[in-house]
N, C-alpha and C positions, 0 to 999 in steps of 0.2 A: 636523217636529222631534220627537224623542222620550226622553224623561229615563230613567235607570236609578238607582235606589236598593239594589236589591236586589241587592247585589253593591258593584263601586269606584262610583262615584258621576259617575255618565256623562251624555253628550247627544250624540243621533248627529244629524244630515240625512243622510235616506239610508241608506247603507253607511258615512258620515263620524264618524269620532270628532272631537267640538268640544272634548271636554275635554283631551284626553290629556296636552297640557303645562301644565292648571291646576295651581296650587301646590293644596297640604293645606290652604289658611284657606278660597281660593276655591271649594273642593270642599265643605266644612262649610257654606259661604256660601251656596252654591245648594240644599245638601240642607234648608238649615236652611228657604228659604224652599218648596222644591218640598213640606216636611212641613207647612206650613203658607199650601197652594196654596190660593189665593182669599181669604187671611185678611190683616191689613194688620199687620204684625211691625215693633214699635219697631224705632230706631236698638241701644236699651240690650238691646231684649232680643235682638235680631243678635249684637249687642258679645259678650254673655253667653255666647253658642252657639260663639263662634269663640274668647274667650279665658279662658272662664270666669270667676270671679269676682276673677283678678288681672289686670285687660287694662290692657294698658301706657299708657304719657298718650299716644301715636300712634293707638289705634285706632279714634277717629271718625274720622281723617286717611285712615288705613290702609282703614276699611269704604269710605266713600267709592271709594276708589282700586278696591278687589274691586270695589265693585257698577259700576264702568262697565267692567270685564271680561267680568263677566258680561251687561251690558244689549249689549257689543260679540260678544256670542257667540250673543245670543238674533235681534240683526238680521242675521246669515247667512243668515237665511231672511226673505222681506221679502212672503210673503204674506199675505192678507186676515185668515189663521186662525192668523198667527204670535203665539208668545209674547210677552209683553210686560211690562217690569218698571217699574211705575207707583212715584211718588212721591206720595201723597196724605197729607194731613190729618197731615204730620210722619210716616208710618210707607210702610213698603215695601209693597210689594203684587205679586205674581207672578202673574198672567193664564197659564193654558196651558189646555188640555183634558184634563180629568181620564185620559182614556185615552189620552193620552202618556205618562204617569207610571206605570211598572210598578208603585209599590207599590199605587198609586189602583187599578190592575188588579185586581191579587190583591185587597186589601179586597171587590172589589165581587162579580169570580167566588167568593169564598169565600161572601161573603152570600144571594148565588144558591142556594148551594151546600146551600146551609141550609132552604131548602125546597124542596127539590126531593126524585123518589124516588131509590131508591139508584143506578139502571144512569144516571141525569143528577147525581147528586151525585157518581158517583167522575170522571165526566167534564170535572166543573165545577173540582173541588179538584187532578184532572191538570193541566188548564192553569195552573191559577194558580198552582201549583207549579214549572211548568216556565219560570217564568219565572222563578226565583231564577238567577243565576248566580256564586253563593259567601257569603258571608256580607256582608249589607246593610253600608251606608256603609263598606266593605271598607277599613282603611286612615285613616280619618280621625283623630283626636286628639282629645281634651280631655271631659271628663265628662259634656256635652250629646249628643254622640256615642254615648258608652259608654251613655247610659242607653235612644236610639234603637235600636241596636243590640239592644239586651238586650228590647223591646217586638219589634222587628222577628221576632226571635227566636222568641219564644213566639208570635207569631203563627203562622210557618212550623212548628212543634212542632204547634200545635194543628190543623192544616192536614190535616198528616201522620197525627197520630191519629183525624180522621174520616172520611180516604179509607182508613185501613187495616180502621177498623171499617165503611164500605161496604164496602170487598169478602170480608172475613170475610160480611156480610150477604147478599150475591149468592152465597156458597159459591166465591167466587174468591179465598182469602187467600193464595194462593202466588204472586199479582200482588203482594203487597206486601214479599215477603219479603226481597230485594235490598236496595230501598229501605227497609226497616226495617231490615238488616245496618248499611248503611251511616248510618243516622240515631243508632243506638245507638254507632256509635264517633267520631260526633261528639259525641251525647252522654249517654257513659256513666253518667252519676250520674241521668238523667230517668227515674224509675220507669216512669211510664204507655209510654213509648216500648219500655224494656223489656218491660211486659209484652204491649204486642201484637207485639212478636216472639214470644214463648214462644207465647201465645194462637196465633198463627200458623204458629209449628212445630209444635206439637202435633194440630191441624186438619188440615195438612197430611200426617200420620202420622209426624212425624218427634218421636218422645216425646224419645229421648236427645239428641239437638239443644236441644228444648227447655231440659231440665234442664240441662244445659250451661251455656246461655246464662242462667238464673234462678241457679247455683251460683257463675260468673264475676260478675256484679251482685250477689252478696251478698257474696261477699268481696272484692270492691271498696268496698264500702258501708263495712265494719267497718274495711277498711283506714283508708280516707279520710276518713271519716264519724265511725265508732266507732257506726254504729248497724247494723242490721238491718232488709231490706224489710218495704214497710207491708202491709197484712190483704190487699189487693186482689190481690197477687202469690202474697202467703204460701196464700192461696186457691186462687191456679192451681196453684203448686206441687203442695199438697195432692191436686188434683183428678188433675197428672197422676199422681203415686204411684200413687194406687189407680186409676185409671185410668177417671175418672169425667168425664162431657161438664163441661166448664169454666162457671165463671160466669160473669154476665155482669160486665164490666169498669168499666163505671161512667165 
């Protein structure tokens, strides 16, 4: 059995989706505990995650009700190494294997990732990239969510900015260039994201691309913002002008 976070908030056996006709609370319900797999999560602070801080006078009634959905989704599978959602000491508890849970994945190939050299570090931050399939808890409701999401987030951001500075480092930064098109119009306002595309089209020989794409993010900035990119951009800028080897990015 294997949990998905990164993305709608899934459980397959197999090729089988288990979730697919769970409702939105059920979904919150199992991410809530899969985010805090191995740790023992009150009633109250379940309650808090599924209806935030106005939860109706039903929803101890109502959790109850989710969690034997979900306890009836974890025994689909009824082997030795199956999931299992314990009741202990008044609080929940979620048993799986850390590597069923794509986000436990990515955390751990990122951490790898981390000391290793560059030709095993863009290797390590591919995979665990590729196991995003849209934007984490995709779909879910309520400001426990929104704030997972927004962590989820900047993990995948930072993910993406150290496989791009690997292979700028290997002289391979036109591997990253796609996937940095595509990261900067998800999201347009992340400086640093911006500027390892520029950093990246420039390396690559493409100066007017570059600037292009640093003159688009600035008058987006001023639009939406009212400010102007920070030293670190304004620097590459600079560099590609006069046409000088870039700095480093920081």
């Amino acid at each position: 059995m294997r949990f998905g976070l990164l993305g709608p908030v899934e459980v397959w056996s197999g090729s089988r989706s288990l979730a697919r006709h769970a409702r939105p609370q059920q979904r919150t319900l199992l991410a809530a505990l899969l985010d805090d797999l191995g740790r023992l999560a009150t009633p109250d602070e379940l309650i808090g995650r599924i209806w935030g801080e106005s939860p109706p006078p039903t929803a101890r009634r109502t959790l109850h009700s989710h969690i034997s959905r979900i306890r009836n989704l974890l025994t689909q599978e009824a082997d030795a190494g199956a999931p299992r959602l314990l009741f202990r000491d008044g609080c929940y508890l979620l048993l799986a294997p850390a590597e069923a849970v794509d986000a436990q994945v990515f955390r751990r190939l990122v951490q790898e990732a981390g000391q290793q050299e560059a030709h095993e570090r863009v290797r390590l931050l591919r995979d665990a990239l590729s196991l995003w399939r849209g934007e984490a808890l995709s779909g879910l409701p309520g400001p426990w969510a929104e704030r997972r999401r927004e962590m989820y987030r900047r993990q995948r951001v930072r993910a993406i900015l150290d496989w791009a500075d690997s292979l700028r480092d290997l002289g391979q930064a036109n591997r990253s260039l796609e996937a940095l098109e595509r990261t900067v119009e998800s999201e347009p306002l992340t400086e640093p994201v911006t500027a390892r595309l520029v950093a990246a089209l420039y390396t690559e020989g493409y100066a007017s691309d570059a600037l292009r794409s640093y003159h688009a993010f600035s008058r987006q900035l001023a639009d939406e913002l009212g400010t102007v990119p920070g030293p670190t951009l304004r620097r590459l800028h600079t560099a590609i002008v006069q046409g000088r080897p870039l700095p480093e990015l920081g």
